[in-house]
Phi, psi and omega in degrees: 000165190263122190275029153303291181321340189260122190216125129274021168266356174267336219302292212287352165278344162294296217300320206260324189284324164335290177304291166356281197321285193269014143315298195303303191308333189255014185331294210320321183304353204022066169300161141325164172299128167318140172247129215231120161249131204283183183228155160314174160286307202243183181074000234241355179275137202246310181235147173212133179246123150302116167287159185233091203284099151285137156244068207087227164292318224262167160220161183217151154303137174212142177217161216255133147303158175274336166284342165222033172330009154225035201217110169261149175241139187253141207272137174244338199195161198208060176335323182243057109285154184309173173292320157342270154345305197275332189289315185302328206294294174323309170309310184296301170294355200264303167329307185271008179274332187291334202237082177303348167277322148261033188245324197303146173034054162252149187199022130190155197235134175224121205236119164279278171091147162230195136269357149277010181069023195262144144238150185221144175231138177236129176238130200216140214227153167251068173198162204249152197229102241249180162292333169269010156278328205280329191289331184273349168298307180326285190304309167326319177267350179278311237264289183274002198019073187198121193300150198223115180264170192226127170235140207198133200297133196046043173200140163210111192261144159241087205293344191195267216224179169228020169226165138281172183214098188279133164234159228227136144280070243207082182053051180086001172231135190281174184182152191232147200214095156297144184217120202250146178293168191061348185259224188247103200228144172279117183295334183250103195293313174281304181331318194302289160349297179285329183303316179289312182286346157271311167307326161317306192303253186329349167258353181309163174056005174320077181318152156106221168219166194260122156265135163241141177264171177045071182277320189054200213322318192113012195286305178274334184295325185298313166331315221273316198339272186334351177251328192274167149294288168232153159280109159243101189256173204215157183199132183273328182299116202302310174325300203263004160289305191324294197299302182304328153326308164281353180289300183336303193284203345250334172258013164071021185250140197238006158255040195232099155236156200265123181260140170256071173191161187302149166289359177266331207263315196283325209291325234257321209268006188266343199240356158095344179285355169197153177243145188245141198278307176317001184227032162263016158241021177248095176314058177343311187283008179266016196258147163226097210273115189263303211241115154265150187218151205209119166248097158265140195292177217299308168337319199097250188201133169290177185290307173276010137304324249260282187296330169301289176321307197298327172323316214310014227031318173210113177292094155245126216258099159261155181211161147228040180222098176299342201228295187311329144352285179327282177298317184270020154292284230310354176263313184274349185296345170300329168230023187200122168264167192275135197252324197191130201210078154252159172267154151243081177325060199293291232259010183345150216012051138245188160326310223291126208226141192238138181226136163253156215201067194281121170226134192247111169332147171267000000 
């Protein structure tokens, strides 16, 4: 985003033009009154990345308009970054100009952040990356207290961990999360908060057991547990079986199991048209499954995840595309009205709008 845009004194009139936006679009569905959760104004981005602009001596943060993608504009400070963030930018940059084994052929920075004050920096290089980078990696991470990972084409040196480890607040219960660099993480920690605590909310009294598709990390599963009988979710990404996996054991939930395959795949062995070696310590026929919950990427939901989902009794729909959303209510709305119907501001002064969706079979 053009950090010009960023005001907060417009926010809460961006915030509302929003609301507007996806009010209209779901009229036809007649939803309940919108429930609209809000973002800090500043501060509230937990990771963010740079290119690193050399000119002469100098090096600058730098970021690209999409109307002028070779015209860089350079970052001195980053408002809707964590305090974290804003604190490291300076620091970091002051390190590499000082330090020519780490400024040479470096060309982007990537700051991972928590709320609980943990950082991780990735430095990323057109250069093969040697022991006297490493060593000078070293001093760099005693120096910021902040962990520094080296990246390099086929190469990732890691001095001390390649993750974080984030807590969460969530309707009065704490919950701990590995957040591994490179992997998927919800960027605005608090809205994630309120997101989870609304999902929370809205699964209470649930008979039965939960599927969840698209799990990533485990941000919602860990959360959800705690209303089912049993979990079974599902994820294609290796980086986010592994963490959720440790997310469970580090929050102590023993009623959750993890599928490693695509929601198309899983839909296909759930409806009996095919069986996966990946699922032979997994029983199908012992779930007795009510409530599903499915964050899919922007694309949205295949037709047959669609028809797999619409079985269910309760649907809960995060997206981050109001309009592929859009389309696959108009499919499930055949056998399910909207129950419960919000927004989350993850993304302020952009488009970008993250929405939810409790839908109850009829």
């Amino acid at each position: 985003m053009p950090l010009s845009n960023i005001n907060p004194d417009h926010y809460q009139q961006q915030l509302d033009a929003k609301a507007q936006r996806v009010s209209q679009l779901f009229s036809e569905f007649t939803p309940p009154a919108l429930e609209v959760y809000p973002s800090p104004p500043l501060h509230f981005r937990m990771r963010a990345e740079f290119k690193i602009w050399h000119k002469g001596e100098h090096s600058h943060y730098a970021m690209f308009k999409k109307e002028t993608p070779k015209q860089p504009q350079f970052i001195s400070d980053f408002p809707i970054g964590s305090k974290t963030i804003n604190q490291l930018m300076p620091e970091l940059m002051a390190a590499i100009k000082a330090e020519p084994l780490l400024r040479k052929r470096l060309f982007q920075v990537e700051f991972l952040t928590t709320l609980s004050g943990q950082s991780l920096i990735t430095l990323i290089y057109h250069k093969k990356l040697d022991e006297a980078w490493q060593s000078a990696a070293e001093l760099l991470q005693q120096q910021l207290g902040a962990g520094i990972i080296g990246r390099s084409k086929k190469q990732k040196l890691v001095l001390k961990d390649d993750y974080v480890t984030e807590t969460l607040d969530v309707s009065g219960q704490r919950f701990h999360f590995q957040q591994v660099e490179s992997g998927f993480t919800q960027p605005n920690a608090k809205v994630n908060e309120k997101m989870l605590g609304w999902a929370l909310q809205h699964s209470q009294n649930s008979p039965g057991d939960l599927l969840e598709l698209y799990c990533g990390n485990g941000n919602f599963t860990a959360v959800l547990a705690q209303n089912f009988d049993k979990v079974l979710a599902t994820e294609i990404a290796k980086t986010s079986v592994r963490s959720a996996e440790y997310n469970f054991k580090l929050n102590n939930i023993s009623n959750i199991k993890i599928a490693r395959m695509s929601s198309e795949e899983f839909s296909s062995a759930l409806m009996g048209e095919r069986e996966y070696r990946r699922l032979a310590d997994i029983d199908l026929t012992s779930y007795n499954i009510s409530t599903v919950l499915v964050d899919p990427p922007r694309a949205g939901l295949d037709d047959n995840t669609i028809k797999l989902i619409s079985q269910y009794s309760r649907i809960i729909y995060i997206s981050c595309n109001p309009n592929t959303l859009h389309d696959n209510i108009k499919q499930l709305s055949l056998t399910h009205d909207i129950a419960q119907f919000a927004i989350f501001d993850q993304f302020p002064y952009t488009d970008h709008i993250e929405s939810g969706l409790v839908l109850v079979k009829r």
